[in-house]
N, C-alpha and C positions, 0 to 999 in steps of 0.2 A: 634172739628169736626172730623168725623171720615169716612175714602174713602173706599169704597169697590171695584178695581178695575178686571175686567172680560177683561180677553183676550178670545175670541172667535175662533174657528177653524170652521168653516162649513162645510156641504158636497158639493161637485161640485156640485150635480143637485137643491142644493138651489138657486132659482134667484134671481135678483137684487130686484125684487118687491117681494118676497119672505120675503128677510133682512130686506127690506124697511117695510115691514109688520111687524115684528118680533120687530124691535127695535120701531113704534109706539107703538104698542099692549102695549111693556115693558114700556116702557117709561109712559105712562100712567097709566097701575096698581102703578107702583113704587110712580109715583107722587099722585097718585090717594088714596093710603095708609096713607097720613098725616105722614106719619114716613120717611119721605125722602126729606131732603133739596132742593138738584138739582141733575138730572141723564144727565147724555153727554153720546154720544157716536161717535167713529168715525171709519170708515173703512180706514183699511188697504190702504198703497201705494205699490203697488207691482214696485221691480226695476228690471232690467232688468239680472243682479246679485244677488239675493236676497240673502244675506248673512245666513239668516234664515232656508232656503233652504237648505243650504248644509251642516249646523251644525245642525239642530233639523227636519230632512225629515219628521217624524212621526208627527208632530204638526209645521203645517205652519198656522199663524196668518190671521184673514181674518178681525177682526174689535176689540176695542175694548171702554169699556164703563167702565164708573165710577157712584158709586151711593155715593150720601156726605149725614151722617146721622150727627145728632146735638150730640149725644154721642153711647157707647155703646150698653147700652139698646137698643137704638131706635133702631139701627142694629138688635139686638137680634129680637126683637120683630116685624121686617121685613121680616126677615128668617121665621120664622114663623108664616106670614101671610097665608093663607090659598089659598087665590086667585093667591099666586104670586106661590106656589109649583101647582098647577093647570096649572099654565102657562108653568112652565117648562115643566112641563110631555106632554102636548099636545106637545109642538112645539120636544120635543125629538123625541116622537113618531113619528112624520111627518118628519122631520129632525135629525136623530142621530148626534149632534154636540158633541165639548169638549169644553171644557172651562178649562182655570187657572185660578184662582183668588191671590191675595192677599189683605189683609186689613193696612192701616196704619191710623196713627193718624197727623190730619194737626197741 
């Protein structure tokens, strides 16, 4: 199995029903592709010290989501689903986020 993890940054005037929009929409193409085990995702706890904050100001974390393929390939071939680079571009457009990602192997 193989994780593709997305840390998300948002823009402020994205709203809660916004995100909440954003991660069904996701959520759905991903699973909706047959090339995707299980997708989680979860927001952010903001503390009161956010440690994050003060070491990495330029990228403060607002949620983050995991997609679990069965190998490689099927990652590969998620990336370059068609519907899912569709997805991105829209919600960019409307929302200019960042994202990190990393991939590891379970």
């Amino acid at each position: 199995m193989v994780t593709h993890t997305l840390v998300f940054s948002f823009p402020a005037d994205m709203t809660e029903a916004d995100r909440d929009r954003f991660f069904q929409e996701g959520s759905a193409l991903v699973l909706g592709s047959g090339l995707a085990e299980s997708y989680e995702h979860r927001r952010h706890i903001p503390l009161v010290d956010d440690v994050g904050e003060v070491l990495a100001p330029v990228f403060v974390a607002s949620a983050i989501a995991q997609v679990r393929c069965r190998d490689l390939d099927a990652m590969r071939r998620l990336f370059a689903y068609p519907a899912l680079g569709a997805f991105v571009q829209r919600w960019q457009r409307q929302f200019p986020y960042q994202a990190v990602t990393i991939n590891s192997q379970d």
